[in-house]
KOLBA-174266 format. One line per 2 residues: number of its first residue (from 1); their letters; for each residue x, y, z of N, C-alpha, C, CB. Coordinates in steps of 0.1 Angstrom, whole numbers, plus 5000, padded with zeros to 4 digits. Atoms other than C-alpha are relative to their C-alpha. Glycine has a CB too. Layout:
residues N
NUM> a> X,Y,Z,X,Y,Z,X,Y,Z,X,Y,Z; ...
END
This chain:
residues 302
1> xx> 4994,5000,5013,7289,8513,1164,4994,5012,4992,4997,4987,4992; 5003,4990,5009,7287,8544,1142,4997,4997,4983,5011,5011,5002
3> xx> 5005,5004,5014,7276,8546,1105,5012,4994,4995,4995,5013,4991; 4987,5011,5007,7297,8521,1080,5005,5012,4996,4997,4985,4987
5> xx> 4991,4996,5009,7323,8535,1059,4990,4999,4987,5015,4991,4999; 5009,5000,5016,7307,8546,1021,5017,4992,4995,4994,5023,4988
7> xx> 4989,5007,5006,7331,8527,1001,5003,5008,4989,4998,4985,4995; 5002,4993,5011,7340,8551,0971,4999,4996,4989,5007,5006,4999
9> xx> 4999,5006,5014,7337,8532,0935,5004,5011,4992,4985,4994,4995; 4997,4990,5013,7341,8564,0916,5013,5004,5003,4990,5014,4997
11> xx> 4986,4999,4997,7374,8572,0936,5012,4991,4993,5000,4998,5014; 4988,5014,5001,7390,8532,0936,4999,5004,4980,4992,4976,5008
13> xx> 5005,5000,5009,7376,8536,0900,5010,5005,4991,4989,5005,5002; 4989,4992,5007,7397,8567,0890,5014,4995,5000,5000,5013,5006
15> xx> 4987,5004,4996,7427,8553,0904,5004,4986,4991,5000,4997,5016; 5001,5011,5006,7422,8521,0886,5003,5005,4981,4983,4993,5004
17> xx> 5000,4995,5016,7416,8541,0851,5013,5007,4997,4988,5010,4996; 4988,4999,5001,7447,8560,0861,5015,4993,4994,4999,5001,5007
19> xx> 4986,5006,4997,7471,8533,0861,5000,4994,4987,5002,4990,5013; 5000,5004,5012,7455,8521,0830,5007,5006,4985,4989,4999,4999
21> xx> 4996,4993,5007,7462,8548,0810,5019,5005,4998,4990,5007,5004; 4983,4998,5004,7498,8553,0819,5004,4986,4994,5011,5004,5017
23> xx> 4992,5018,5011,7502,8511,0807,4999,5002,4986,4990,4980,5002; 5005,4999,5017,7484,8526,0771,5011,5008,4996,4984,5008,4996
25> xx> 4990,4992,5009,7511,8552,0769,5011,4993,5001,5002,5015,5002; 4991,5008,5002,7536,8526,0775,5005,4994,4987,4998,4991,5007
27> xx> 5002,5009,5013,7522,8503,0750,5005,5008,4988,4984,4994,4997; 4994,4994,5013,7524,8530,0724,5009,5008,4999,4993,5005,4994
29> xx> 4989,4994,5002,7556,8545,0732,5011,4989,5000,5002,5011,5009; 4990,5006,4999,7575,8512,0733,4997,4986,4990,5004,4997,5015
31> xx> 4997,5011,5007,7555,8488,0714,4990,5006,4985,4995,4985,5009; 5002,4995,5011,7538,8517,0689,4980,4992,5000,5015,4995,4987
33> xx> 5012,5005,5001,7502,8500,0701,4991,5007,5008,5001,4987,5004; 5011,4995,4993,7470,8514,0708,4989,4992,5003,4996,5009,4993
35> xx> 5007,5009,4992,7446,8494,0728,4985,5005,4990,5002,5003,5018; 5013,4995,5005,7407,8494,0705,4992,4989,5007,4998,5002,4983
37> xx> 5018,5012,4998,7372,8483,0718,4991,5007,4990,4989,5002,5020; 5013,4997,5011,7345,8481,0698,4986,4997,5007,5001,4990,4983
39> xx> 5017,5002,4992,7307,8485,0713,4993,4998,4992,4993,5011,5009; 5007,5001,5014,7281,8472,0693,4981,5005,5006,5002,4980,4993
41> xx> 5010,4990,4999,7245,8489,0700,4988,4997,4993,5005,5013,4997; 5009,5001,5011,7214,8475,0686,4986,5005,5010,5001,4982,4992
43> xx> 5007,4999,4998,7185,8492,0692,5002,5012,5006,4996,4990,5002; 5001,4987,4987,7174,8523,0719,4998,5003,5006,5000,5006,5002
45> xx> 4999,5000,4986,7177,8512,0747,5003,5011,5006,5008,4991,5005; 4994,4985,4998,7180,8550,0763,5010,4990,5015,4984,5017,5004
47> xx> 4986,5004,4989,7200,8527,0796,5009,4996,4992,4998,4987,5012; 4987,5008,5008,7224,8511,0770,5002,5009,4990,4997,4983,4993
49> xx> 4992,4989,5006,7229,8544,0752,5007,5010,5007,4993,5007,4993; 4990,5001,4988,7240,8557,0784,5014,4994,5006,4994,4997,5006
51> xx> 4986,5007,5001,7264,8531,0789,5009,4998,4996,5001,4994,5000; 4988,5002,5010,7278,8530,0759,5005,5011,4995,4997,4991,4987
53> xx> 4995,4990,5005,7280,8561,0753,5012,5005,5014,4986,5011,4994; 4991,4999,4988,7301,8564,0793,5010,4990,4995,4992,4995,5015
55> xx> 4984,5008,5001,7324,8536,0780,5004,5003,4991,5003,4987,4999; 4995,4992,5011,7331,8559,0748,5009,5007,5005,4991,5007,4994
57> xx> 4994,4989,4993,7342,8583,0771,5013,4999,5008,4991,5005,5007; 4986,5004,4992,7363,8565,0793,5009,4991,4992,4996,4990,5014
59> xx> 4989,5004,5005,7379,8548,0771,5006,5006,4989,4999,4989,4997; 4992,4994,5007,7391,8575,0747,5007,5007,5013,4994,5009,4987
61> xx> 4996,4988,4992,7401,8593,0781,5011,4990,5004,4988,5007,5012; 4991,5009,4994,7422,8561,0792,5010,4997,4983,4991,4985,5010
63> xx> 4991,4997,5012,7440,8570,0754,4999,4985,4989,5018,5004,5008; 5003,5018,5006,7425,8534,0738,4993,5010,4989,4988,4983,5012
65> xx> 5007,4997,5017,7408,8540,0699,4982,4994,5009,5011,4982,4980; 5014,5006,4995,7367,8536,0705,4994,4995,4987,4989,5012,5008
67> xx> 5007,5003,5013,7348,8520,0676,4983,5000,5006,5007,4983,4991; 5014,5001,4996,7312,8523,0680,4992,4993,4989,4995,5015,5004
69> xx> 5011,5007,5012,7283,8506,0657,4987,4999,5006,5004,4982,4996; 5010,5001,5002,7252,8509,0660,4992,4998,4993,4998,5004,5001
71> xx> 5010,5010,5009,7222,8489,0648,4985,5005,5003,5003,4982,5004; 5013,5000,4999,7186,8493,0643,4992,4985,5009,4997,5000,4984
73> xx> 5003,5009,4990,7161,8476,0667,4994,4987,4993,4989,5006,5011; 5004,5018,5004,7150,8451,0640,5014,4994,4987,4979,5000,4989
75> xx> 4990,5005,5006,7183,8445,0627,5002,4983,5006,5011,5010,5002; 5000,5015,5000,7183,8404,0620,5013,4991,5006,4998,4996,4985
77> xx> 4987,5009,4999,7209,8378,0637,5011,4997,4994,4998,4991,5000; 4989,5001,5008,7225,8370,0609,5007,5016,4996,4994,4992,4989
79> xx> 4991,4990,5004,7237,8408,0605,5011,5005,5007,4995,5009,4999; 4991,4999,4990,7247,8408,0637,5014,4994,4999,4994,4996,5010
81> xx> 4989,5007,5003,7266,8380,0634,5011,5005,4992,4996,4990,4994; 4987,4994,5013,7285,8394,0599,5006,5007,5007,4997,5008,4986
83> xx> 4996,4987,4999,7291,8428,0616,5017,4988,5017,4981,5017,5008; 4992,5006,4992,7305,8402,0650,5016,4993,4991,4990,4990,5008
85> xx> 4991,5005,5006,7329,8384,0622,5009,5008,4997,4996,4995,4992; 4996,4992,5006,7339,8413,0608,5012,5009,5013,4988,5008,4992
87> xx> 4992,4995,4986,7353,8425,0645,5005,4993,5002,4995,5005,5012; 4989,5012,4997,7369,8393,0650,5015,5004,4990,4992,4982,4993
89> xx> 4994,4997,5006,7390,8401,0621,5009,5013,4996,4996,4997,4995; 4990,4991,4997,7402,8432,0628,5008,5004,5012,4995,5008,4998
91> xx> 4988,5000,4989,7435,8441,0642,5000,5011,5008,5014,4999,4994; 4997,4988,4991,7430,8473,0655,4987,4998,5014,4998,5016,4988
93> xx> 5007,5003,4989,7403,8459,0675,5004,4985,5011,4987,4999,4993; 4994,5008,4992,7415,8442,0710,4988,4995,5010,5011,5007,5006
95> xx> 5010,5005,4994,7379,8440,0726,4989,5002,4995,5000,5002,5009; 5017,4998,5006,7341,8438,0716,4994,4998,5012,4992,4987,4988
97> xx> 5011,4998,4995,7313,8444,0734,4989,5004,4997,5002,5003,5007; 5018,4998,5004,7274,8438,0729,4997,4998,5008,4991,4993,4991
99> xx> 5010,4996,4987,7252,8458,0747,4990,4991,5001,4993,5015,4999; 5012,5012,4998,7226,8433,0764,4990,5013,5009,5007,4981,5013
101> xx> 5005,5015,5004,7198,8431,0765,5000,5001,4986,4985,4994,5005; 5004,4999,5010,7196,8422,0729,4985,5003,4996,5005,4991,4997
103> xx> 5015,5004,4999,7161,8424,0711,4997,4988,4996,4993,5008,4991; 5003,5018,4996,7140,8391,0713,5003,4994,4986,4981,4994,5004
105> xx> 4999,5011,5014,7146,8380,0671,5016,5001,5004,4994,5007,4980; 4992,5006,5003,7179,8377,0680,5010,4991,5015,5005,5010,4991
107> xx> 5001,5017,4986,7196,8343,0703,5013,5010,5006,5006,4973,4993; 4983,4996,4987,7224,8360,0730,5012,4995,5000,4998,4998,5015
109> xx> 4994,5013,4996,7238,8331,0736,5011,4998,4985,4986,4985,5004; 4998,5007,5012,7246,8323,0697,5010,5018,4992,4981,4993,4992
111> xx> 4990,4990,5002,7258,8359,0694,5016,5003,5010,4990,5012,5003; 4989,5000,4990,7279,8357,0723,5015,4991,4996,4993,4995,5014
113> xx> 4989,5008,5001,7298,8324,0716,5004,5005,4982,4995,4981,5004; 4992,4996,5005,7306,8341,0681,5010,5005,4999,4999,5002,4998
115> xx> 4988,4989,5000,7330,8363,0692,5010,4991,5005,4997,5013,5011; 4987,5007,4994,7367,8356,0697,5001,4999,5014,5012,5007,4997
117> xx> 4999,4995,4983,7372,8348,0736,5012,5007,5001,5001,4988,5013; 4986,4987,4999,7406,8370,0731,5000,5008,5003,5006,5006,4993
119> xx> 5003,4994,4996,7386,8394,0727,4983,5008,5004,5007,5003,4995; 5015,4998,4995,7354,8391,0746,5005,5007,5015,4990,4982,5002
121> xx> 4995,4991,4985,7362,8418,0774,4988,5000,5009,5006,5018,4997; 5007,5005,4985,7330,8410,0792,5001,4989,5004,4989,5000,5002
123> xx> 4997,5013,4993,7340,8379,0800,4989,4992,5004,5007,5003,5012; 5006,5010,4997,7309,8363,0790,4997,4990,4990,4991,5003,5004
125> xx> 5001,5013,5012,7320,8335,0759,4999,4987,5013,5018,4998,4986; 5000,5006,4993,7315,8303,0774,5011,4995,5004,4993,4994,4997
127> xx> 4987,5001,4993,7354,8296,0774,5004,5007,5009,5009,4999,4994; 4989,4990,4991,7364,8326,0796,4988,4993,5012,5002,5022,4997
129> xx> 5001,5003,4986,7340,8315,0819,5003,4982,5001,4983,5005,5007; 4987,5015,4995,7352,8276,0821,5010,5005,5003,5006,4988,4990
131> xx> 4986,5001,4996,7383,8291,0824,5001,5004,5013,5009,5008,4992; 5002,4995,4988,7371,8310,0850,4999,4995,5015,4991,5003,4997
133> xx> 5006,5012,4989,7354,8282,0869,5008,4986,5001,4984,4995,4995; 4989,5004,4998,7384,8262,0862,5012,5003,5009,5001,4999,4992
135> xx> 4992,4995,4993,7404,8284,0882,5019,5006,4985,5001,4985,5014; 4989,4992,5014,7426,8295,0846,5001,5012,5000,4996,4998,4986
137> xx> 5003,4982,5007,7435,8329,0833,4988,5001,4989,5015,5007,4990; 5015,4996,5002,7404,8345,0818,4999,5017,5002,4990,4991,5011
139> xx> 5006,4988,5002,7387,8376,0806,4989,4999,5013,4995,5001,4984; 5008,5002,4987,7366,8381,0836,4993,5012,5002,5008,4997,5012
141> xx> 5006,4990,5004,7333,8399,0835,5001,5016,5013,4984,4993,4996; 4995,4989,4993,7338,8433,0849,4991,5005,5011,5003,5009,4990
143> xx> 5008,4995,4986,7313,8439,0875,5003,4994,5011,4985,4999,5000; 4995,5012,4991,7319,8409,0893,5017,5003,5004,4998,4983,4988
145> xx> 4988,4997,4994,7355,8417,0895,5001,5012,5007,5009,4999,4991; 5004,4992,4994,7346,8451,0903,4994,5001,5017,4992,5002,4991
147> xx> 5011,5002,4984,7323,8439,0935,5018,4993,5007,4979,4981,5000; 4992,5007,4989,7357,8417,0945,5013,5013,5004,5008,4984,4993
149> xx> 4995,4990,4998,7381,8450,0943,4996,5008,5012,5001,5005,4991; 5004,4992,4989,7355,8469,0963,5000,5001,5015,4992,5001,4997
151> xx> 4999,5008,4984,7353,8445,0990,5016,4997,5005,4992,4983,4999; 4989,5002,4997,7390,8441,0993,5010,5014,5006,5004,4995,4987
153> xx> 4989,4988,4995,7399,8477,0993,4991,5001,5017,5001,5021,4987; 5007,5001,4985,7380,8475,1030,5011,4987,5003,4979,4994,5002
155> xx> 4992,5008,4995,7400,8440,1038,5008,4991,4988,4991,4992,5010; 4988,5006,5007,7427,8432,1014,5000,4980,4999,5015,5007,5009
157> xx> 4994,5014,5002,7431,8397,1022,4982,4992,5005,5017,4997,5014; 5014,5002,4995,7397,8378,1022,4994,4985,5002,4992,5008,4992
159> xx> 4998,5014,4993,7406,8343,1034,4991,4999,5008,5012,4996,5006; 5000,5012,4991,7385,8321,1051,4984,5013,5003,5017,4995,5014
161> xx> 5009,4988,4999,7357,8355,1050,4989,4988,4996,5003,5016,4990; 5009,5002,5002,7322,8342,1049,4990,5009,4992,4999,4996,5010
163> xx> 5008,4990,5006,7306,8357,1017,4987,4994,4993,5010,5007,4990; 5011,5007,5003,7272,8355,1007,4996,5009,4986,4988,5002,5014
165> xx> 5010,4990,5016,7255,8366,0967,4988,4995,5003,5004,4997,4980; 5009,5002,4999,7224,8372,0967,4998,5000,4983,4993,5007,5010
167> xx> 5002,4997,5014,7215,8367,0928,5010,4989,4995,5003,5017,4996; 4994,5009,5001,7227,8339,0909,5004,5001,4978,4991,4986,5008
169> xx> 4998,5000,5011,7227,8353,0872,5016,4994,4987,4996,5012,5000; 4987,5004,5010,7258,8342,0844,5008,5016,5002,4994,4995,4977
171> xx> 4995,4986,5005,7263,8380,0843,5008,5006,5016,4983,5012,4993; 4994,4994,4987,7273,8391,0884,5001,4984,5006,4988,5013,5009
173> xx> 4998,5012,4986,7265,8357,0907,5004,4996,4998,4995,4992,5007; 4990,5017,5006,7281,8325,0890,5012,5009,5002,4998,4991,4979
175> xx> 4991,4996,5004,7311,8346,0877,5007,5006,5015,4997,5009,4987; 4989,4997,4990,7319,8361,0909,5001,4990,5016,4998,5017,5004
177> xx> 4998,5018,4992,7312,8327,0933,5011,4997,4996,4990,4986,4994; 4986,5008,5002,7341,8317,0915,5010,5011,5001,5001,4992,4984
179> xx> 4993,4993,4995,7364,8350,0920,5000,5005,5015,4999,5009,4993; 5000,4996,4984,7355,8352,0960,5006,4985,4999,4984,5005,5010
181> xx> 4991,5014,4993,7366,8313,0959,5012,5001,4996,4997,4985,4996; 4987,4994,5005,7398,8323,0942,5004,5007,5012,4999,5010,4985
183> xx> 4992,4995,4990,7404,8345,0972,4999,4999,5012,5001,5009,4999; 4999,5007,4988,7397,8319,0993,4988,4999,5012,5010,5007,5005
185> xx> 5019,4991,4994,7362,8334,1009,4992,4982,5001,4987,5017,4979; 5013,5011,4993,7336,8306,1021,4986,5004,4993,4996,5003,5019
187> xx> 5008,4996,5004,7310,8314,0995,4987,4992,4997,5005,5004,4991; 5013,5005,5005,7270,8310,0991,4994,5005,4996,4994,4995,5004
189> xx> 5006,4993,5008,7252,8320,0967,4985,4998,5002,5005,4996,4987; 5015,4997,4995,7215,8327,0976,4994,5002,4991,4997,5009,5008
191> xx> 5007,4992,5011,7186,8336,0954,4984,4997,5002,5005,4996,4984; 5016,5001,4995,7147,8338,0953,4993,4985,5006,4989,5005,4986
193> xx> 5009,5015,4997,7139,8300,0958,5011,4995,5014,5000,4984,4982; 4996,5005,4983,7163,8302,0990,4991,4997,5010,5007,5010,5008
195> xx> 5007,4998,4982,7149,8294,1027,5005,5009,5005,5002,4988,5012; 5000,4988,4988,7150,8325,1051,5014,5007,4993,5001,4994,5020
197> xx> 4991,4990,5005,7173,8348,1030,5001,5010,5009,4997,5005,4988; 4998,4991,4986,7169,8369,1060,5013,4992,5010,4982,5000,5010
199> xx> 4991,5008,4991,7191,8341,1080,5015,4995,4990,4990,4985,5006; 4992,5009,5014,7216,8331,1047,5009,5015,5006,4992,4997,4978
201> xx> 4993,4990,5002,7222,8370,1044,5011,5002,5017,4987,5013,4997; 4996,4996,4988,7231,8377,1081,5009,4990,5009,4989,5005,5006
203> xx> 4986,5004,5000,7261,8357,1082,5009,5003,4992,5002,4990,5001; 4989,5000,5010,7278,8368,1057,5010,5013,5007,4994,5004,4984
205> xx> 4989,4988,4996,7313,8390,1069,4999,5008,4983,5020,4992,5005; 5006,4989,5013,7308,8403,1028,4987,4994,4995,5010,5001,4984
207> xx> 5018,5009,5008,7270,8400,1014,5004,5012,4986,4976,5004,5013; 4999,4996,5012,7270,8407,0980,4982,5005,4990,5009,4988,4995
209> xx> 5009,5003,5001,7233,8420,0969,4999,5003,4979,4992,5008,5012; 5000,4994,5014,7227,8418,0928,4984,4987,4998,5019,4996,4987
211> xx> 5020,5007,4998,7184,8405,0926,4990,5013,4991,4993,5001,5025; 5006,4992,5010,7174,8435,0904,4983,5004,5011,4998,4990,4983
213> xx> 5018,4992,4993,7146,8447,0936,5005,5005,5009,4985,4990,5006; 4995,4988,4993,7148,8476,0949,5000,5000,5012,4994,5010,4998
215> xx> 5002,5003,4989,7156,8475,0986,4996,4994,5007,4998,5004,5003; 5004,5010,4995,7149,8443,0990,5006,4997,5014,5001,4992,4992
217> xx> 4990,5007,4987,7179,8436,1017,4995,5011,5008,5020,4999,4998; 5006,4991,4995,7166,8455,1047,5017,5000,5012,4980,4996,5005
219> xx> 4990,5000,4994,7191,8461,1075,4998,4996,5012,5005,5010,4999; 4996,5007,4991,7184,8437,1098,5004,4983,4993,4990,5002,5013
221> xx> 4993,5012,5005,7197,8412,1072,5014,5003,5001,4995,4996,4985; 4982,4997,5008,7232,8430,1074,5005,4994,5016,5007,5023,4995
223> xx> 4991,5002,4988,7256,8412,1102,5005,5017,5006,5014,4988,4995; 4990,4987,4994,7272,8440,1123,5010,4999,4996,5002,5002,5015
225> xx> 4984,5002,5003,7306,8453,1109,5001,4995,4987,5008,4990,5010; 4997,5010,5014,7298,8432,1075,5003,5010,4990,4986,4991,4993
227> xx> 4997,4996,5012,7312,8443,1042,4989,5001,4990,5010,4992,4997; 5015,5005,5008,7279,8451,1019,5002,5009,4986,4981,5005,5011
229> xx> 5001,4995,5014,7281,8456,0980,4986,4996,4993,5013,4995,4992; 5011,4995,5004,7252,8471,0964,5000,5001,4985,4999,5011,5006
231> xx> 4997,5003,5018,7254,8457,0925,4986,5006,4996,5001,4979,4993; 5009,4993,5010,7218,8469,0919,4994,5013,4998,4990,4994,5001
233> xx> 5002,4987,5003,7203,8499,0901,4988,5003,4998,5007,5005,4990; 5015,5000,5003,7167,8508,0902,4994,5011,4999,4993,4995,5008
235> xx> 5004,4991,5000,7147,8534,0892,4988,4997,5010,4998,5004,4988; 5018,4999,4998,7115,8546,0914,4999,5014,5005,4992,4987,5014
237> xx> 5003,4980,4999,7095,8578,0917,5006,5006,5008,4986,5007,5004; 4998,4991,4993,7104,8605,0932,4992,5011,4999,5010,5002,5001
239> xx> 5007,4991,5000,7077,8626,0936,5000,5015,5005,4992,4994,5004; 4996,4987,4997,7091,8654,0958,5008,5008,4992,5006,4999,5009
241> xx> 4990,4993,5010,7116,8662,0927,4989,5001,4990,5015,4991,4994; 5013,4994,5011,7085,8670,0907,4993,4984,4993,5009,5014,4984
243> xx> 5009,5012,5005,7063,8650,0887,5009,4992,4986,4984,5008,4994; 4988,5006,5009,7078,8624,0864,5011,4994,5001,5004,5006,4994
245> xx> 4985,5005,4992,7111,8622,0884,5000,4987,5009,5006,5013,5011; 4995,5015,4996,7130,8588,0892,5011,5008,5010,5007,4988,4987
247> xx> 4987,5000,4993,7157,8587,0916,5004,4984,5001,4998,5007,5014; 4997,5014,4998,7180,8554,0920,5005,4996,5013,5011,4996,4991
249> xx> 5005,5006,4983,7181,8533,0946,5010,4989,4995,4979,4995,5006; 4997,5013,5005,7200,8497,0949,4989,4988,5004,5013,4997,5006
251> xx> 5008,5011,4994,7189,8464,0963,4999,4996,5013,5003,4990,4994; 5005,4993,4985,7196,8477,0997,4999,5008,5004,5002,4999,5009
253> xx> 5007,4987,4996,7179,8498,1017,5011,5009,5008,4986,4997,5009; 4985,4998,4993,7209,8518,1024,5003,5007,5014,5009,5009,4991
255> xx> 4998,4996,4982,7201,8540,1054,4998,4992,5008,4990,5010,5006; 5001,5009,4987,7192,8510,1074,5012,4991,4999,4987,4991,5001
257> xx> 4990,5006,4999,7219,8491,1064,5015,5007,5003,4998,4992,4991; 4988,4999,4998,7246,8516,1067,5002,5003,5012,5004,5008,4992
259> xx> 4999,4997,4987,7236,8520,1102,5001,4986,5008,4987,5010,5004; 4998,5009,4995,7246,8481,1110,5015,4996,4994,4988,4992,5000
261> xx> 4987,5009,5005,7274,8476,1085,5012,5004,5003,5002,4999,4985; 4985,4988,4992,7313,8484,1089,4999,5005,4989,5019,4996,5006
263> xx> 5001,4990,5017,7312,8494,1048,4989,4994,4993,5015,4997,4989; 5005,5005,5010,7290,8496,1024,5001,5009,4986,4986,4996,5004
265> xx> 4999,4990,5013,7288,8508,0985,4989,5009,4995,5002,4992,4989; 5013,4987,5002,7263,8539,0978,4992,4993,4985,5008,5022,4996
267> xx> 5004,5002,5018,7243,8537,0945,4995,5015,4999,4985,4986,4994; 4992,5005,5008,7248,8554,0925,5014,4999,5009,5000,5008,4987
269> xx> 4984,5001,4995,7289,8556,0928,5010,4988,5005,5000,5008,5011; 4995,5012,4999,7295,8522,0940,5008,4994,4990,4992,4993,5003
271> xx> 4994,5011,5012,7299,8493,0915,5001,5008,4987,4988,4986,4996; 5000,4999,5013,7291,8509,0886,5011,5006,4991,4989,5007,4998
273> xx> 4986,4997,5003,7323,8528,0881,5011,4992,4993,5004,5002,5010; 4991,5016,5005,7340,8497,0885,4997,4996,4988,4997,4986,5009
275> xx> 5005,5006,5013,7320,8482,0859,5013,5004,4990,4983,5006,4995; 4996,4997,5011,7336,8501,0831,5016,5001,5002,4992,5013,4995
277> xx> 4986,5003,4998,7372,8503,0849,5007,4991,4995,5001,4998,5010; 4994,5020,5000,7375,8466,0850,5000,4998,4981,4981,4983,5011
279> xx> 5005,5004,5016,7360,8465,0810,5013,5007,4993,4982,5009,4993; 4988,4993,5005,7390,8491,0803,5015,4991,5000,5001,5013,5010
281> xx> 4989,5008,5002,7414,8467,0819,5003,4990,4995,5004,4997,5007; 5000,5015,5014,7402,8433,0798,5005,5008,4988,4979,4991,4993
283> xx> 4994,4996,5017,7409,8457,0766,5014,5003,5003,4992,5016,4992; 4992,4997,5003,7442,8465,0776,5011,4983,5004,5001,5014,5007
285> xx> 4994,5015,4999,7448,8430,0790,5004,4991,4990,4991,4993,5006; 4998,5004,5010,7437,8419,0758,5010,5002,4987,4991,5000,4999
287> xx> 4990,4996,5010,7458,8438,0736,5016,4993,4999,5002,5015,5004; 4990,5006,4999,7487,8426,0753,5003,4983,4994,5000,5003,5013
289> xx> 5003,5020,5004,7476,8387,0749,5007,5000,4988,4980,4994,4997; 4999,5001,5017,7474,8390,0716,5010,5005,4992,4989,5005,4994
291> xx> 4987,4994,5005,7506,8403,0709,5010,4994,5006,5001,5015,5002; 4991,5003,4992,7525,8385,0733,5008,5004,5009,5003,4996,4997
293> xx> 4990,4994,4991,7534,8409,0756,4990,5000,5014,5006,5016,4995; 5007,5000,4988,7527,8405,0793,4992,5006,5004,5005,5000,5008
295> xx> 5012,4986,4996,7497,8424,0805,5002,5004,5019,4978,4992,4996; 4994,4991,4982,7507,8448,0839,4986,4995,5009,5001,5024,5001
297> xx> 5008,5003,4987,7492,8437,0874,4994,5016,5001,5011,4993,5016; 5007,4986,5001,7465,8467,0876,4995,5004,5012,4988,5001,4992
299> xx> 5010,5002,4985,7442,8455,0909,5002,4996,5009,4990,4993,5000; 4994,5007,4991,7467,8451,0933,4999,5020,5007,5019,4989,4995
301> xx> 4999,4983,5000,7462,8486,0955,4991,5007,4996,5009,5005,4994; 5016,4985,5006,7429,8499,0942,4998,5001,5007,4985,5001,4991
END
């Protein structure tokens, strides 16, 4: 067996943002609507000014309005809250998103279930995921759908596939346990208080690794031929790029595993793409919702 397939994320990615953008000039050449997210930003975090400042970008580039807000790192709950009310109520806004992590004076959870689930485009109020885990329509958070695209554009149809997550967080594991059973997959979800995660991993036909440690999955956890998405992002030195310098890494060790798998997803370039793709398609999804006009099949063909 020769080296897996890289899976491209920044490719499916483009193609994904593509298709988005021609549905936005639809919307506003037939229904005079422009698709808005609003990012909210407390604090400075330099990774979550990164982020938000990448989903600024992609989403004025996919022709949607950006609202941005930024907050101080000891800005209080209750301001938050107002400023979250105040985005409920506006029409030009079709999705919100607060950057996590929050800082510790204020509750996540209590910020989170403020927001409209209409337009909660990460898809983490507690109704989108019941709806989720109900098997309903739902805002659905975008990495997680991201990891099931990636694995699909390798095998389209993924019945009866034996898929393993490692990582069980609200934010990647739960949410996409329930979008691999949606497409039918044999899923188990794994995590640090497993038995022999070495023996869990290496049946899986897709293993899914999101555990936030760096090259933990080694590559004789990978089955031969398996499908392997690489959700985490880690910094650690790199001392040959001079002093000071990081380089990123995921949560597997990718030269050993790309020398057992049939595909796997690089880091960077993998998921993370997706990430913000998928967040583009809840805002245009949402727009539609809420207006009552059907929202276009996007993730058929990435």
């Amino acid at each position: 067996m020769g080296e897996a397939r890289i899976i491209d994320g920044k490719a499916i990615a483009e193609t994904l943002r593509t298709r988005i953008a021609a549905h936005v000039r639809v919307l506003q050449s037939e229904h005079g609507l422009t698709p808005g997210l609003a990012a909210v930003l407390v604090g400075d975090d330099p990774a979550s000014e990164v982020y938000v400042r990448n989903k600024r970008r992609a989403t004025e580039a996919a022709g949607m309005t950006s609202f941005e807000h930024r907050l101080g790192r000891a800005t209080g709950e209750a301001e938050l809250l107002m400023l979250i009310e105040r985005l409920n109520a506006d029409s030009r806004v079709d999705g919100i998103l607060v950057q996590l992590p929050l800082p510790d004076q204020i509750d996540t959870h209590k910020v989170l279930e403020h927001m409209l689930p209409a337009k909660d485009v990460d898809g983490f109020h507690p109704i989108n995921a019941g709806r989720l885990a109900t098997g309903q329509p739902a805002l659905v958070p975008g990495t997680p759908l991201g990891c099931v695209l990636l694995a699909k554009s390798v095998q389209p149809d993924l019945t009866g596939a034996e898929a393993v997550i490692i990582g069980r967080s609200n934010i990647v594991g739960k949410p996409l346990a329930q979008l691999l059973l949606a497409e039918n997959a044999t899923v188990t979800v794994a995590h640090s208080r497993s038995r022999d995660l070495r023996a869990i991993a290496r049946r899986a036909d897709v293993l899914i690794a999101a555990v936030g440690r760096p090259e933990m999955v080694r590559g004789d956890w990978i089955k031969p031929g398996a499908i392997v998405i690489d959700v985490g992002i880690n910094r650690l030195p790199a001392p040959e790029k001079g002093e000071g310098k990081t380089r990123l890494v995921g949560d597997v060790a990718f030269a050993e595993a790309r020398a057992i798998a049939g595909a796997i997803t690089p880091v960077p370039g993998g998921v993370g793409p997706m990430t913000i793709g998928c967040l583009l398609a809840n805002t245009l999804r949402a727009a539609c919702l809420r207006r009552g006009i059907t929202p276009p099949e996007l993730s058929s063909g990435v």
